[in-house]
C-alpha positions as CSV (number, residue, x, y, z in Angstrom):
1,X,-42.9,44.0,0.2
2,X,-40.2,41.4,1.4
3,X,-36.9,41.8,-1.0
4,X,-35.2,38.9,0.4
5,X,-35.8,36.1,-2.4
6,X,-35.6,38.7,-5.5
7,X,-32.0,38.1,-6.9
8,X,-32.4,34.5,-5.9
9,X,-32.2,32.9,-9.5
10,X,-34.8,29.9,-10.2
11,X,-33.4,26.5,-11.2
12,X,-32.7,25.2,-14.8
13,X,-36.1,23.5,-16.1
14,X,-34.5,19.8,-16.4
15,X,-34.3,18.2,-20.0
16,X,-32.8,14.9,-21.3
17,X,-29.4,14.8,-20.5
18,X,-26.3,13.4,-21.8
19,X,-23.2,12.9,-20.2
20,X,-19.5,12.7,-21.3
21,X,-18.2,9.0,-20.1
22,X,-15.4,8.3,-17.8
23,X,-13.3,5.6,-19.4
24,X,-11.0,3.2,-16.8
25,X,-8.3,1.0,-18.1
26,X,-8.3,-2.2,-15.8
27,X,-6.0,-4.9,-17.5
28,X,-8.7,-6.7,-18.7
29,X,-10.1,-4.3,-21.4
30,X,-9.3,-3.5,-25.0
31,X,-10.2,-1.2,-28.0
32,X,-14.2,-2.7,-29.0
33,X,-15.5,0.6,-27.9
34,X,-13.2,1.9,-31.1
35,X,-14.2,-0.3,-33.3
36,X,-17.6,-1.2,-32.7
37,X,-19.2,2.1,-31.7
38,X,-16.7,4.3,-33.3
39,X,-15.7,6.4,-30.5
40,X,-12.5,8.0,-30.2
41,X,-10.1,6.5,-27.4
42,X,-7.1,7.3,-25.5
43,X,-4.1,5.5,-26.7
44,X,-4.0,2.1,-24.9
45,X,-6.7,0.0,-23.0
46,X,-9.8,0.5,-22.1
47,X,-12.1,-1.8,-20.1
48,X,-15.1,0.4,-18.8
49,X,-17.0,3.3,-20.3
50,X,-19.0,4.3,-17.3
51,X,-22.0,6.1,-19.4
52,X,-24.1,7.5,-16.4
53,X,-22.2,7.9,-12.8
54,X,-22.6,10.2,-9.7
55,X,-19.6,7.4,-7.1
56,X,-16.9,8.7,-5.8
57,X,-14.6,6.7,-7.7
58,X,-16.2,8.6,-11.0
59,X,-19.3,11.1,-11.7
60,X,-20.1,11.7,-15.1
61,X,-20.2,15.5,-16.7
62,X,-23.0,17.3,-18.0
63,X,-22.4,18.0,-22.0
64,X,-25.6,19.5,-23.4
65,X,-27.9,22.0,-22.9
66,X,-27.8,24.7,-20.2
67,X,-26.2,22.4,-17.4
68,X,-23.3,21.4,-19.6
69,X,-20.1,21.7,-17.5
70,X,-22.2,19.5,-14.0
71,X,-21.9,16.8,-13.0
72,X,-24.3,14.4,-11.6
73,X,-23.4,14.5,-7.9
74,X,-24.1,18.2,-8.4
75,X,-27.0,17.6,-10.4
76,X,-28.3,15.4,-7.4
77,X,-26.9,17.5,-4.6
78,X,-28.9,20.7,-6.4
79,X,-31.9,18.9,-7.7
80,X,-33.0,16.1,-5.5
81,X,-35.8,14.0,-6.3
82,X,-36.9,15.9,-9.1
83,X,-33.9,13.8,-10.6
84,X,-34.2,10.8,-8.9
85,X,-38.1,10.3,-8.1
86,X,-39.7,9.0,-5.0
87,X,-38.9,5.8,-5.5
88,X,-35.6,6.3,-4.8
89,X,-36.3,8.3,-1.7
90,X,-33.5,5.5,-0.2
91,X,-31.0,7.1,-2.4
92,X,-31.7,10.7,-1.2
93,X,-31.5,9.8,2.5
94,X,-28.0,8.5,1.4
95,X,-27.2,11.4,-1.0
96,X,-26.6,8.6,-3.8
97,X,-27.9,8.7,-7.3
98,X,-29.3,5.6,-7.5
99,X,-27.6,3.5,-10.3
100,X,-24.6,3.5,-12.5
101,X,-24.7,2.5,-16.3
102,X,-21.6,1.4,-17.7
103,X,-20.1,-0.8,-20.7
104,X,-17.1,-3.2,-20.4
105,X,-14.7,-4.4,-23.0
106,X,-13.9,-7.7,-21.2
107,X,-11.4,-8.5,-23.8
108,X,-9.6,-10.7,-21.1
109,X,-10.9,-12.7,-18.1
110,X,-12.4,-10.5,-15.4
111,X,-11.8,-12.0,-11.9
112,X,-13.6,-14.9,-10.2
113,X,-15.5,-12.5,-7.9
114,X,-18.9,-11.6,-6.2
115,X,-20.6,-8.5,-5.0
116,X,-22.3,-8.0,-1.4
117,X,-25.6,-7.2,-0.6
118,X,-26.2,-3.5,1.2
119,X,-26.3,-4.9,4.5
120,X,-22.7,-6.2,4.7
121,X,-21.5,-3.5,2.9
122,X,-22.2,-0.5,4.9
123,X,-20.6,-2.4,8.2
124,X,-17.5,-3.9,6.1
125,X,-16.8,-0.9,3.2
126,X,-17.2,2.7,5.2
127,X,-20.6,3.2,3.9
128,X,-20.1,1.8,0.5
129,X,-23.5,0.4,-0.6
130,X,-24.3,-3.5,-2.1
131,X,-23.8,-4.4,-5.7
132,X,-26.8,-6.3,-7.7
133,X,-26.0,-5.7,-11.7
134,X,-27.1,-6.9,-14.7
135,X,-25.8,-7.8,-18.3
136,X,-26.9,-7.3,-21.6
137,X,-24.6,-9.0,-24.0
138,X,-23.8,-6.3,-26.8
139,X,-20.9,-8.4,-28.8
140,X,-19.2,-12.0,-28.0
141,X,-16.9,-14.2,-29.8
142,X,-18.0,-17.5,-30.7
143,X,-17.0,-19.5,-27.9
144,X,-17.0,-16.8,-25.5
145,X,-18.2,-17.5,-22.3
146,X,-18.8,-16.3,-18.5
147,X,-19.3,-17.9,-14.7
148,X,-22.5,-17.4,-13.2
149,X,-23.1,-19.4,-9.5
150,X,-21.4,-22.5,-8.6
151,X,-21.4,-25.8,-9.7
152,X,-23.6,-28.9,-8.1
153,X,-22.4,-30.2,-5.0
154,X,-20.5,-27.0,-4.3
155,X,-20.3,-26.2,-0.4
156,X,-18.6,-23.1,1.6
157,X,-15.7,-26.2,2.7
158,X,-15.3,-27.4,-0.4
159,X,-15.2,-24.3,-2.3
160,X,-12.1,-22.8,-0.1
161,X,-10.0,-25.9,0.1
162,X,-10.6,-25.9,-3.8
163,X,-9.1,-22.2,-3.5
164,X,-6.3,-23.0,-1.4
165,X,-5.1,-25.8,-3.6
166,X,-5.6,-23.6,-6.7
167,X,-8.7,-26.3,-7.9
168,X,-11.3,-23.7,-8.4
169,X,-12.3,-24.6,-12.0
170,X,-14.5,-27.8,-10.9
171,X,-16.5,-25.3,-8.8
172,X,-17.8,-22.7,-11.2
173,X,-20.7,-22.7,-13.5
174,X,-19.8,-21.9,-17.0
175,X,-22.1,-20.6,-19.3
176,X,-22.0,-20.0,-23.4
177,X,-23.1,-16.5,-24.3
178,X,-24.1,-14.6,-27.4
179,X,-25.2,-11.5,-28.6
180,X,-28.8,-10.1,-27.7
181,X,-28.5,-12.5,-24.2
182,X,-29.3,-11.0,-20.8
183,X,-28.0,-12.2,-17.6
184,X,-29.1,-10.8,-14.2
185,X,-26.5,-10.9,-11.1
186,X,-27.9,-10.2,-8.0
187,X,-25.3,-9.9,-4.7
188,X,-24.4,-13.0,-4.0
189,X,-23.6,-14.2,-6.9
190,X,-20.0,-15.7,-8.2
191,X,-19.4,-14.8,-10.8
192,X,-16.8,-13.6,-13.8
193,X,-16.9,-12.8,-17.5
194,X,-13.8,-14.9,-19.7
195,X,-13.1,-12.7,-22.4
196,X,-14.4,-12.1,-25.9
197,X,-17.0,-10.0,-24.8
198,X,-18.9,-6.6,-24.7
199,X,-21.5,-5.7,-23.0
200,X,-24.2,-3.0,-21.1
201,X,-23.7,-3.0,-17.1
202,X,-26.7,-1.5,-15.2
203,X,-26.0,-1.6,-11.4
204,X,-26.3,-0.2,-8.4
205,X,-24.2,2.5,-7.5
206,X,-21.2,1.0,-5.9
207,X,-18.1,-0.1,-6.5
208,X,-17.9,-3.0,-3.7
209,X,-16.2,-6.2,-5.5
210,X,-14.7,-9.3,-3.6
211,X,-12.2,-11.2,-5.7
212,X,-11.7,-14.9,-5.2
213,X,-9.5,-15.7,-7.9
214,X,-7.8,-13.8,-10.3
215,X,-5.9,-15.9,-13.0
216,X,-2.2,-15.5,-11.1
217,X,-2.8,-11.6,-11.9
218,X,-2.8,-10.4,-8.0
219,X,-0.5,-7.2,-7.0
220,X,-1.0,-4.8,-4.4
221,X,-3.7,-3.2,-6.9
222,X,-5.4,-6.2,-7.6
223,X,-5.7,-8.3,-4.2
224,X,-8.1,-11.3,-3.3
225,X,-10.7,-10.8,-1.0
226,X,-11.0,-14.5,0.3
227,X,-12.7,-14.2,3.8
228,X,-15.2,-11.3,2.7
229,X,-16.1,-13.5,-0.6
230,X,-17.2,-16.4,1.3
231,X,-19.2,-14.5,3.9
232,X,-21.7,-13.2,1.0
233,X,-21.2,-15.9,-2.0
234,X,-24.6,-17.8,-2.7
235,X,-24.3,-21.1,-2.9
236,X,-27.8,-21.8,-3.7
237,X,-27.1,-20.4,-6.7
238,X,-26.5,-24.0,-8.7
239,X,-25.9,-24.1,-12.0
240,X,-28.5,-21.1,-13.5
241,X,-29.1,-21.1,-17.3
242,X,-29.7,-18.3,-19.9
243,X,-33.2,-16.6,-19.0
244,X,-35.6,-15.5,-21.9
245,X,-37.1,-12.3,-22.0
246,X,-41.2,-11.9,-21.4
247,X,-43.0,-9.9,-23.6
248,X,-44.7,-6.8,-21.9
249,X,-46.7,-4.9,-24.9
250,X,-46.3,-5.7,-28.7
251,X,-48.2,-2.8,-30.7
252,X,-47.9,-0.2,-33.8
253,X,-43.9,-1.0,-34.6
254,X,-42.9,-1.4,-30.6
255,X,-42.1,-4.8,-28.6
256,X,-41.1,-4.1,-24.9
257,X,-39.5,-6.7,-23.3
258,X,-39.0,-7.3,-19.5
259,X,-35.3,-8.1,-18.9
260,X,-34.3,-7.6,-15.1
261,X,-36.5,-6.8,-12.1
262,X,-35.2,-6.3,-8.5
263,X,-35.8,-3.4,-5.7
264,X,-32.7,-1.6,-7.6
265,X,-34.1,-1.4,-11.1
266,X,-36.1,-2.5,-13.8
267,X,-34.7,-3.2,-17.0
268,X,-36.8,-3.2,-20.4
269,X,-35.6,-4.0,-23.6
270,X,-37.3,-2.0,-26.5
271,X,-37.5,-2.5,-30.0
272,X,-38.8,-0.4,-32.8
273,X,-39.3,-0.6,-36.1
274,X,-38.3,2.6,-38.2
275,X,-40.5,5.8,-37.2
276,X,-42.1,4.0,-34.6
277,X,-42.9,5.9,-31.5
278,X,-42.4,5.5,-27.6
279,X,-45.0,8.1,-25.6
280,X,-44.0,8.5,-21.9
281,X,-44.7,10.4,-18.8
282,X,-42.4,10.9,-16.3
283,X,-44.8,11.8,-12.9
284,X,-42.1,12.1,-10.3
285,X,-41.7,8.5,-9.1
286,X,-38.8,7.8,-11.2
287,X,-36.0,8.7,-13.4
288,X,-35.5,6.8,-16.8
289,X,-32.7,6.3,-18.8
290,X,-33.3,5.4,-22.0
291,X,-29.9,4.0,-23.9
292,X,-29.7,2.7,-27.9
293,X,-27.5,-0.5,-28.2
294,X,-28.5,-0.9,-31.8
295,X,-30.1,2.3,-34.8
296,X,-31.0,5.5,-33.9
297,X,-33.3,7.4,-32.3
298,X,-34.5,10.7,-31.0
299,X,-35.6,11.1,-27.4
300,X,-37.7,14.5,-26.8
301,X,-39.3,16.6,-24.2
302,X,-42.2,19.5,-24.3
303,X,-38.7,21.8,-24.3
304,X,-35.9,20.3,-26.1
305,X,-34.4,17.1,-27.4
306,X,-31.4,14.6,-27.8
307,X,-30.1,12.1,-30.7
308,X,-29.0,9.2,-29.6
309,X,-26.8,6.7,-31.9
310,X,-25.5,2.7,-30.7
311,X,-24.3,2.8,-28.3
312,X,-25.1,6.1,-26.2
313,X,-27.4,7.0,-23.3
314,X,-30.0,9.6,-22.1
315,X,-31.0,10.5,-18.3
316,X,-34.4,11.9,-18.3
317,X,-34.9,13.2,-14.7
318,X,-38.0,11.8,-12.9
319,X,-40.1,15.5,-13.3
320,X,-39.5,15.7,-17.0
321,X,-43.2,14.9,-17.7
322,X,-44.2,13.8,-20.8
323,X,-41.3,12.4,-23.3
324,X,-41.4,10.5,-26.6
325,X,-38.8,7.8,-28.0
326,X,-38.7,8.0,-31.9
327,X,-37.0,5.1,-34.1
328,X,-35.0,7.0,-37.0
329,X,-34.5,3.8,-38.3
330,X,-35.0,0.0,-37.3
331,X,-33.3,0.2,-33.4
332,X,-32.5,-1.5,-30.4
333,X,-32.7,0.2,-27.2
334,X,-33.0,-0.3,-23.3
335,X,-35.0,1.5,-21.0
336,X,-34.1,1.3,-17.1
337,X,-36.3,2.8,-14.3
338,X,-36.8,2.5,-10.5
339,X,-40.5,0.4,-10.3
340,X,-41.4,0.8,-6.5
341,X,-39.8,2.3,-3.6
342,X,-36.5,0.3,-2.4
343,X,-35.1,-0.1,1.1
344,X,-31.5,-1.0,1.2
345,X,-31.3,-4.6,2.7
C-alpha cells in the first residue's frame, strides 16, 4: 500500500466567512462609518471600507472560524472554484476573485471620472481588468447629489474643449439621490458622486479609474487621465434617470428585488420581515455574498453559522450547499451572485 498521500492533510470544509475590512483614506471621505454603523475608526478620514477584497491594492483577512488569519487571495489560490463557482471560470483562468464589495463615505466630491471596459484595460493597465460597479445609496443628505452620463448634445469635441477651458459643468448629468435608490454604472460611464453620501459599492475587481476632472484637487497622487477617459467615456449615455427595482418573488415575510444585472454580477435586494426565512443552495456555479444594510440577521450552513448586523457582509463560497438567511428582526439586506458564465470583453 502506496504511503505517499498519508500525512497530506485534507482541506478546511468552507463555511460562511467574514472578513476584517481594509479601510483607505482618500481626501474625499469622513467619519459616517463611526457614526452610522458604529464601528470603531482610525483617527482621521476615511473614505472606503473595502468589506470583501482579494486586488493587489488590498485583500481582505479571514476573521472567523478555522481559516481566520487568510486572506482571500490565499483562500482563492488554495480553494479555486469551490470558492468562486463555474461561473466565474473567467476569474480562475486570471487567478482573480471575481468582485470587490466595498462602502464609501463620499463626504466630499469624488472626481469627474469613468472606468474602462476589460478590453482596454488589459492592453492600457498591465493586466488590470475593466470596472462596471454598482450603487446602493445607504445614507444622503437632502440635496445630495451625483453625475451619471453626459448631458444632451454632448459630443467627444465638445466635451474636451469644455475640459480645456475648465466649462465641464454644462456637460454632466446630475441627478438627486436618496436613501434606498440604486444606480448601476457600467464601464463607460462618466460619472462622480458630490458629497453627502454613503453608500454599498459592488464591482468588479479592479481598481482601473480615469479622472477627467477633479475640483482643482490634482497632485502627483491625484492626476487626470484626459486622453484614456475620452477613449472609453459613453456618450450614448444621455441623461439616464433613477431606475426602480422589479419584484422577483414576494412570499411568507420575503420580497426579493432585482437591482443590477450584467455578465459581472447580479445584485438582489432582500427584505424580510422579523423571523422570516431565506432557504438557499449553493451547487457550485456560484459564490454569494449576502450583506445586511438595515436589522439583523443570521446566515447558516449544515456546519456552522455567522451574525450579521447593518452594515456587515458574509462570503458563502460557491460549494457551501444548502444555507438559510434568518431575519432577527425587520431587515434590509443585499444578496450578490455570479448568474451565468462571463467572458471578459
Amino acid at each position: 500500500m502506496s504511503l505517499l498521500h498519508e500525512n497530506i492533510p485534507s482541506k478546511i470544509e468552507l463555511y460562511p466567512l467574514l472578513f476584517r475590512p481594509i479601510l483607505k483614506d482618500y481626501v474625499w471621505g469622513g467619519r459616517s462609518f463611526e457614526n452610522l454603523f458604529r464601528r470603531d475608526l482610525p483617527p482621521g478620514i476615511v473614505a472606503e471600507s473595502w468589506e470583501i477584497a482579494g486586488h493587489r491594492d488590498g485583500t481582505t483577512i479571514v476573521e472567523n472560524g478555522d481559516l481566520a488569519g487568510k486572506t482571500l487571495i490565499d483562500l482563492h489560490q488554495e480553494y479555486g472554484l469551490s470558492l468562486i463557482g463555474s461561473n466565474s471560470q473567467w476569474a480562475q483562468d486570471r487567478a482573480r476573485f471575481p468582485l470587490l464589495v466595498k462602502l464609501l463615505d463620499a463626504q466630499n466630491r469624488l472626481s469627474v471620472q469613468v472606468h474602462p471596459n476589460d478590453a482596454y484595460a488589459l492592453v492600457h493597465e498591465n493586466d488590470e481588468l475593466g470596472k462596471s460597479e454598482m450603487w446602493v445609496v445607504l445614507y444622503a443628505n437632502p440635496e445630495a447629489e451625483i453625475i451619471l452620463g453626459v448631458t444632451k448634445d454632448s459630443s467627444p469635441e465638445s466635451f474636451r474643449e469644455a475640459i480645456r477651458t475648465n466649462k465641464l459643468d454644462a456637460f454632466l448629468h446630475r441627478l438627486k439621490v436618496s436613501a434606498g435608490d440604486f444606480v448601476c454604472v457600467p464601464s463607460g460611464s462618466l460619472h462622480a458622486i458630490l458629497g453627502g453620501v454613503v453608500l454599498a459599492e459592488v464591482q468588479q475587481n479592479s481598481n482601473a479609474t480615469y479622472r477627467v476632472y477633479d475640483w482643482g484637487r490634482e497632485d502627483d497622487n491625484r492626476s487626470l487621465h484626459v486622453d484614456k477617459a475620452m477613449d472609453v467615456i459613453n456618450f450614448d449615455q444621455v441623461e439616464p434617470s433613477i431606475q426602480s427595482p422589479s419584484v422577483i418573488l414576494s412570499e411568507e415575510g420575503v420580497v426579493r428585488e432585482a437591482l443590477c444585472q450584467n455578465k459581472y454580477f447580479s445584485v438582489e435586494r432582500v427584505k424580510m420581515t422579523h423571523d422570516s426565512n431565506f432557504d438557499g443552495y449553493l451547487d457550485g456555479r456560484s459564490f454569494e455574498i449576502w450583506g445586511v444594510i438595515e436589522g439583523s440577521a443570521r446566515v447558516d450552513c449544515q456546519t456552522s453559522g455567522v451574525e450579521l448586523n447593518a452594515v456587515r457582509f458574509t462570503l458563502l463560497p460557491a460549494a457551501l450547499g444548502r444555507y438559510s438567511v434568518m431575519a432577527t428582526e425587520q431587515s434590509t439586506l443585499l444578496r450578490i451572485y455570479v448568474d451565468d458564465a462571463a467572458d471578459s470583453d
